[in-house]
C-alpha positions in Angstrom: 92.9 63.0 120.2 92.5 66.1 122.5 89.8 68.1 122.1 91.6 71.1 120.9 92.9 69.1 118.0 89.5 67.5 117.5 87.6 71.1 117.6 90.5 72.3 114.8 89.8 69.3 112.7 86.2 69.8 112.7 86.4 72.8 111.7 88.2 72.3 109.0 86.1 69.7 107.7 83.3 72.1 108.0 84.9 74.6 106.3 85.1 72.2 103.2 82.1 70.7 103.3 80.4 74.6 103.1 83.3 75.7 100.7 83.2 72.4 98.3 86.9 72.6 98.2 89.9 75.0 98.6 91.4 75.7 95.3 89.8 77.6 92.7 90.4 78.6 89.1 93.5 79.8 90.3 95.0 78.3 93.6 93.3 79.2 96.7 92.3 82.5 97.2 90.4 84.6 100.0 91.2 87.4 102.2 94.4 87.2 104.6 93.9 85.7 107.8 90.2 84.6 107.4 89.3 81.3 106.2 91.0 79.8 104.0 94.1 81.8 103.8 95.3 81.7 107.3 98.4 80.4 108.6 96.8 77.0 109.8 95.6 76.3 106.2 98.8 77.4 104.5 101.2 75.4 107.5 98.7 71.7 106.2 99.1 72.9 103.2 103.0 73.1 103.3 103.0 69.5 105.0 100.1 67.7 102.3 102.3 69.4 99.4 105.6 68.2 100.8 104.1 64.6 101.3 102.3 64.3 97.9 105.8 64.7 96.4 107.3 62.5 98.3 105.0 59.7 97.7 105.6 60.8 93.7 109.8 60.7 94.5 110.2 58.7 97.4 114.0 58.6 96.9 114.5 61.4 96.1 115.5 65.2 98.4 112.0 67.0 97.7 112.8 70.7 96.6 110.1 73.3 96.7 110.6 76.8 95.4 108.6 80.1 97.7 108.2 83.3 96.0 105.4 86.0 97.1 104.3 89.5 96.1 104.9 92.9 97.7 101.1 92.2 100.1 102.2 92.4 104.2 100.1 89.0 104.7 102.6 87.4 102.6 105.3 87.2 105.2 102.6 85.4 107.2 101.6 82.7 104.9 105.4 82.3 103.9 106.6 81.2 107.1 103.6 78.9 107.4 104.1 77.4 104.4 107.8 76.7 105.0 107.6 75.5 108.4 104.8 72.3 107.1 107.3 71.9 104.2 110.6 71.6 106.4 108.6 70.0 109.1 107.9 66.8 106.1 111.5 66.4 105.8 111.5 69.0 102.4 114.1 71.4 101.7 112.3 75.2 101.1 114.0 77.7 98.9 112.9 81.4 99.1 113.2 84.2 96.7 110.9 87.2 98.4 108.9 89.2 96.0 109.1 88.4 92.4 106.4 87.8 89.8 104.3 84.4 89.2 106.0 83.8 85.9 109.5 84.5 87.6 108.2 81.6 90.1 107.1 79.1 87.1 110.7 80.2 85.5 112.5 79.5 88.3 111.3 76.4 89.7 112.5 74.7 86.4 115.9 76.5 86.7 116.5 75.4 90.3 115.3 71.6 89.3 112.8 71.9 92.0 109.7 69.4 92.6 107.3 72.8 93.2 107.2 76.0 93.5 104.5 78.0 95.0 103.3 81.6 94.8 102.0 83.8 97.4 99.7 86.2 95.6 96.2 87.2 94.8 97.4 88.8 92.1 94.8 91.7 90.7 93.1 91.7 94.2 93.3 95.0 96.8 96.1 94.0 99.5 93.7 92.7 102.0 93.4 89.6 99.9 96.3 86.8 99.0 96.2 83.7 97.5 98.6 80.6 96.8 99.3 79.5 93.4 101.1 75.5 93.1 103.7 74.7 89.5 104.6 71.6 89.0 108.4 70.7 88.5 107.8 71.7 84.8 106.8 75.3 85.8 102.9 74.2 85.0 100.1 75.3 86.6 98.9 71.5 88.5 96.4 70.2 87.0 92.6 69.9 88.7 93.3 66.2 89.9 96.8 66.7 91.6 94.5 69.5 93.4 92.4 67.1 94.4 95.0 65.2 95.9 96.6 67.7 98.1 93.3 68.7 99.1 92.5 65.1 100.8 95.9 65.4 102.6 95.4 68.6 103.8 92.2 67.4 105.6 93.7 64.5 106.7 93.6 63.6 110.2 97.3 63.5 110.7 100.2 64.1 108.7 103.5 63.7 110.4 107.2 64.1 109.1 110.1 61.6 110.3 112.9 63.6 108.8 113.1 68.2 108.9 114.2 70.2 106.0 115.9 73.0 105.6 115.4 76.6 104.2 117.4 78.8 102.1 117.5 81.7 100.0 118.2 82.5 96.5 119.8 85.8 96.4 120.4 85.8 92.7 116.6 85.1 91.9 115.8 88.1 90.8 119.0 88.8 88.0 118.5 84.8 86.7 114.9 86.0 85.8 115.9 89.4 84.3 118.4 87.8 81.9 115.8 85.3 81.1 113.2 87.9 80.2 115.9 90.0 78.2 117.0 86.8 76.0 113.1 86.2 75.1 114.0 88.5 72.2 117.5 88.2 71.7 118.5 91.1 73.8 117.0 93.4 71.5 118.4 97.2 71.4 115.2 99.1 72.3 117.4 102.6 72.3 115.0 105.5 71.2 111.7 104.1 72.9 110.4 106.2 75.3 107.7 104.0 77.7 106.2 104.1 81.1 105.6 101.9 83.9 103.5 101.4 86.1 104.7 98.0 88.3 101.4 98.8 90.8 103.2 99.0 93.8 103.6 94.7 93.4 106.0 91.9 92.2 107.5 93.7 89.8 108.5 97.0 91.2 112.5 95.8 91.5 112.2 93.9 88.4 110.6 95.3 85.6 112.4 98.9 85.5 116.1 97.4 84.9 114.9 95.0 82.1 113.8 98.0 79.8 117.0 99.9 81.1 119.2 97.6 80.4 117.9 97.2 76.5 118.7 100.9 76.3 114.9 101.9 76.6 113.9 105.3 78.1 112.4 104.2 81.5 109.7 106.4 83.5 108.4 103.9 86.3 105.6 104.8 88.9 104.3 102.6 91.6 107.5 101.3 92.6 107.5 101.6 96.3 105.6 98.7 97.8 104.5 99.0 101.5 102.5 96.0 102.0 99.7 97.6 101.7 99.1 99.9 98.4 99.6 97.1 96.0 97.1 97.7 93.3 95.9 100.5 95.3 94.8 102.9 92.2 97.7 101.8 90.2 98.7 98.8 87.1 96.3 97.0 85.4 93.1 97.7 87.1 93.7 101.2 87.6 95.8 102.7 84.9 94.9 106.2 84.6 98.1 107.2 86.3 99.9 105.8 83.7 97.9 106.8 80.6 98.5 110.3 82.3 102.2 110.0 82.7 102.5 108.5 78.6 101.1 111.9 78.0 102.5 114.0 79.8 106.5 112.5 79.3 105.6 112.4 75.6 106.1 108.5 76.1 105.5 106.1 72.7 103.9 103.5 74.8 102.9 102.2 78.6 103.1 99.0 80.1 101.3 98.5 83.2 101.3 95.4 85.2 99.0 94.1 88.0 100.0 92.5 91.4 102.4 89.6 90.4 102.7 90.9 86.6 101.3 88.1 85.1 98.6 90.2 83.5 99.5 93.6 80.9 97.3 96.7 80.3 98.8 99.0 77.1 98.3 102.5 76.0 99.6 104.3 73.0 101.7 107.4 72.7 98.0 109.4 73.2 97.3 107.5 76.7 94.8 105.6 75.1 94.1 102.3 76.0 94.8 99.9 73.9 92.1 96.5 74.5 93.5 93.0 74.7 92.2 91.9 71.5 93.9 94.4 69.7 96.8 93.4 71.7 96.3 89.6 70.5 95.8 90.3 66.9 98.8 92.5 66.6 101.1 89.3 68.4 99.2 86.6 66.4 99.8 88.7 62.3 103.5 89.7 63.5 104.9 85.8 64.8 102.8 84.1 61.6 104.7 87.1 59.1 108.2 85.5 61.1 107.6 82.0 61.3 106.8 82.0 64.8 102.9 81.1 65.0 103.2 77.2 65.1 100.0 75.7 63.1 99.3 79.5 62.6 96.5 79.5 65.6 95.9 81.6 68.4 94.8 80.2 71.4 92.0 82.6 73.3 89.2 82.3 75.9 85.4 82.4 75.2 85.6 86.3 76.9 87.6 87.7 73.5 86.0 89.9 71.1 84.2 87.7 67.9 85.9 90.3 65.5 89.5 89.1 66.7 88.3 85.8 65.0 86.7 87.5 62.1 90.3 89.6 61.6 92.7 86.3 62.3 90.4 84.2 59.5 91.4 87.0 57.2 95.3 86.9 57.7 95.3 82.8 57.6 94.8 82.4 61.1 92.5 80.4 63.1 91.8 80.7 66.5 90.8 78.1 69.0 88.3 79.4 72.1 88.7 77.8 75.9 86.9 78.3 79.0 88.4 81.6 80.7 91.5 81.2 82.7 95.0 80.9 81.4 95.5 77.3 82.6 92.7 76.2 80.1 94.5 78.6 77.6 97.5 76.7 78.0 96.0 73.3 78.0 94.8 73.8 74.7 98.1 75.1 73.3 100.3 72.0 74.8 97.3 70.1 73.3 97.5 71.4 69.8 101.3 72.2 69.9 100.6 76.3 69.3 103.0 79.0 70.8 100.5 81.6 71.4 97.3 82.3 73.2 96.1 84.5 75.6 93.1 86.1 77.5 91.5 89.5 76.3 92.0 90.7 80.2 95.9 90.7 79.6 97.3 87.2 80.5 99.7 86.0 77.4 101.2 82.9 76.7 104.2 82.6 74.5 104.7 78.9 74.8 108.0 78.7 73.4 109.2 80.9 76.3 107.4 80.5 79.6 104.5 78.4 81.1 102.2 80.7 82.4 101.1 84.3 81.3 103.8 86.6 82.0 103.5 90.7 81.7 107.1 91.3 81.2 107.7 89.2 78.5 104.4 90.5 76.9 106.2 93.9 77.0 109.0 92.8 75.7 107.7 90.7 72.7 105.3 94.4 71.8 108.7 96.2 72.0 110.2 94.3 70.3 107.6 94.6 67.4 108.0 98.4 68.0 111.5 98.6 67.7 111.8 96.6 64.3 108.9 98.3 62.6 109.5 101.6 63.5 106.2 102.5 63.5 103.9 103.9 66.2 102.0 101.1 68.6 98.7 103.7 67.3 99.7 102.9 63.7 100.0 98.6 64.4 97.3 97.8 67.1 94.2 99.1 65.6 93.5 96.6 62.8 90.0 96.0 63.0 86.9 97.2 64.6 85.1 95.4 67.6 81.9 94.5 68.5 80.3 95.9 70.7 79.9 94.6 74.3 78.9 95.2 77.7 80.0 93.1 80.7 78.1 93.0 84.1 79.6 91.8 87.5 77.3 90.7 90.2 77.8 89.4 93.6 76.2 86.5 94.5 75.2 84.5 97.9 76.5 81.4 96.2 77.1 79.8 93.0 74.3 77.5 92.2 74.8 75.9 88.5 73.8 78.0 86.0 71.7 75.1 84.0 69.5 75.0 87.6 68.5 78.4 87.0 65.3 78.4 84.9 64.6 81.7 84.8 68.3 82.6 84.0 68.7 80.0 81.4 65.5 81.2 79.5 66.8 84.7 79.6 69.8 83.8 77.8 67.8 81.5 74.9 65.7 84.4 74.0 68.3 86.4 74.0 70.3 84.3 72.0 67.7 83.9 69.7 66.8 87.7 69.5 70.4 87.8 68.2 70.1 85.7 65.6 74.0 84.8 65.3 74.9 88.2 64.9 76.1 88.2 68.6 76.5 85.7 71.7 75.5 85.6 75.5 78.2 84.5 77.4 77.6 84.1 81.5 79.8 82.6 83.9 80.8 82.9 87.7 84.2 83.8 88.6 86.5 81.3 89.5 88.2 84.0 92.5 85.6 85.8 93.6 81.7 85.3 94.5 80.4 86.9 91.4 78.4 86.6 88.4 79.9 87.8 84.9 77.4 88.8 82.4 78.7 89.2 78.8 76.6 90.2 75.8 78.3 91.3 72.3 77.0 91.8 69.1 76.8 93.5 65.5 73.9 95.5 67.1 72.8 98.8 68.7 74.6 99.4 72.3 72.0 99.6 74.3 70.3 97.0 72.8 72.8 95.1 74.3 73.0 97.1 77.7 69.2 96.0 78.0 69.5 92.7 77.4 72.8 92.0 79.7 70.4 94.0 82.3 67.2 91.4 81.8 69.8 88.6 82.6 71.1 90.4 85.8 67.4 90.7 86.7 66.7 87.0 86.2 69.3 86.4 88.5 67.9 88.9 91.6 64.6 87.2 90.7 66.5 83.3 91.7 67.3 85.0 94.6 70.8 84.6 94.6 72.1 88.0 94.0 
């Protein structure tokens, strides 16, 4: 080995052992061209992907599916990735910008082994990430993570045979056609919406799906330079949208984040409407049509307790995971449910795609719209929530929370202050070094805002904030 090779190596190995491992809650994820998502991470990753596969098909032509958001680091990373795949012997087939759920649609579609996503979805352009599905459009799971990992630290991994790469230029009308037939080409003539595609995946995409169903279109952030994506626009940011709902005299607004996996809503006032809301209108309409199988809903430990509280009260039980829409869907392939979702925006509608997808979420609310002719003001607002207030803090790592004493102790006393009229929920992110604090309860609101302060303290008094 030469000592070029060796230092790289090393440095990898490093790298791990300091980072634990590369994939997180959600693929790997950091900023572009800094460790890990550079193009000598993303070409062994290309190469370990393509030879895991192979050792699961060794007969058989391994297929792997590319798509990417609007970000500039994105061309980057694509060619690294396709060069370790074609350099395994792999055939690569890309489809430029087009949202993560397009990607999980797709890879089924194509009858690929893979497909893999270039996006760090909600995070400012100077970020990306990569995202694997499995040949069923799934998420992989945490083992076949594992896996890839060990070869892409291996010492060597060569290729006997080279692939080749090609483009889908169709990708982009397969998906919209898909979307549209998630509600059976429904007429939405008379709806007036807006929206707001943040400057990401689904600038080209979105707009003619709603057009083509005879909606009223008004989009904004549709010009993606590589740079502005998410830049104080969709989800995050969606004042620009609220403000164009009211000033177009719009009956709703859809706004998406970076790969349009994730929906943010306001009604025909620009107010917007919160996920649970969102949730609890889906869940009562598919159960009053048949289409809530073992009427549950499927939600994370982050939603509001009175979405449970409402749901009980219309015959429907809900079922709480660990946040992140992989666990959401785990649980509904588990129990056999078709819907679940995260409070933040991510919606699953199991009967139609395998991942959360913000277009189809738009489409299934329009739908709702359009057949009860009613304002979204006059169906989302069935219940009152708790309150809550959330706290986000940066932290110099992410020691376990149960080693924590002081932090641990915090949250029993508060817990017990409570009473069961409220919960302490605190977790670390699984993207980004941070803390979330989360208290909610039938109580006073800054009664809450003090104790979701006393854990934050705890935490600067660990020394790890």
């Amino acid at each position: 080995m030469n000592i070029a090779r060796e230092s790289f190596i090393i440095t990898f190995l490093v790298n791990y052992a300091m980072e634990r491992k590369l994939f997180g809650t959600d693929g790997i994820r950091g900023k572009a061209n800094e460790y890990p998502m550079t193009p000598e991470i993303a070409l062994r990753l290309g190469k370990a992907l393509a030879t895991y596969l192979r050792k699961k098909k060794p007969s058989k032509k391994i297929k792997i599916l590319i798509g990417k958001d609007t970000r500039l680091s994105g061309y980057m990373l694509e060619s690294a990735l396709e060069s370790g795949i074609v350099a395994m012997g792999a055939d690569v087939y890309l489809v430029g910008p087009m949202p993560t759920p397009a990607i999980a649609h797709l890879t089924k579609s194509i009858n690929a082994d893979a497909g893999i996503v270039i996006s760090a979805s909600h995070n400012p352009a100077q970020d990306n990430g990569i995202k694997i599905f499995d040949e069923n459009g799934f998420k992989l799971t945490d083992e076949e993570e594992y896996k890839i990992e060990q070869l892409i630290f291996a010492e060597e991994i060569n290729g006997r045979n080279i692939g080749k790469a090609f483009r889908i230029d169709d990708a982009k009308g397969r998906y919209i056609e898909f979307a549209k037939a998630t509600i059976n080409n429904q007429s939405l003539e008379g709806i007036k919406i807006v929206l707001d595609c943040a400057n990401g995946a689904a600038y080209h995409i979105a707009p003619p799906i709603f057009a083509e169903l005879g909606a009223e279109v008004i989009s904004i952030n549709t010009n993606p330079n590589g740079l502005n994506i998410n830049k104080n626009c969709g989800a995050l940011h969606p004042e620009k949208m609220q403000e164009m709902v009211k000033q177009c005299k719009a009956d709703i607004g859809f706004a998406f984040d970076g790969d349009a996996d994730r929906l943010v809503v306001c009604d025909e006032s620009g107010k917007i409407i919160e996920g649970e809301f969102i949730l609890g209108l889906l869940a009562k309409w598919f159960k009053e049509n048949g289409m809530l199988r073992n009427n549950t809903l499927v939600t994370t430990m982050q939603s509001n307790l009175a979405l449970d509280e409402f749901l009980n009260k219309e015959g429907i039980k809900v079922v709480r995971t660990a946040v992140g829409d992989r666990y959401v869907l785990q649980e509904m392939l588990r129990g056999n449910y078709s819907l679940g979702g995260e409070s933040s925006g991510h919606i699953i509608f199991a009967d139609y795609a395998t991942t959360g997808d913000g277009i189809i979420s738009a489409l299934q609310i329009m739908r709702i719209l359009k057949l009860s002719k009613r304002k979204i003001s006059e169906l989302a607002y069935l219940f009152d929530l708790y309150p809550q207030i959330k706290i986000n803090l940066p932290v110099k790592e992410k020691v376990p929370i149960k080693e924590l004493k002081l932090v641990t102790e915090k949250i029993k006393e508060i817990e017990n202050s409570l009473n069961n009229k409220g919960r302490v929920f605190v977790r670390y992110s699984g993207t980004e070094k941070k803390v979330r604090i989360l208290v909610e309860g039938n109580c006073a609101k800054n009664e809450l805002e003090n104790y979701a302060q006393s854990i934050a303290e705890a935490f600067k008094e660990e020394g790890i904030v």
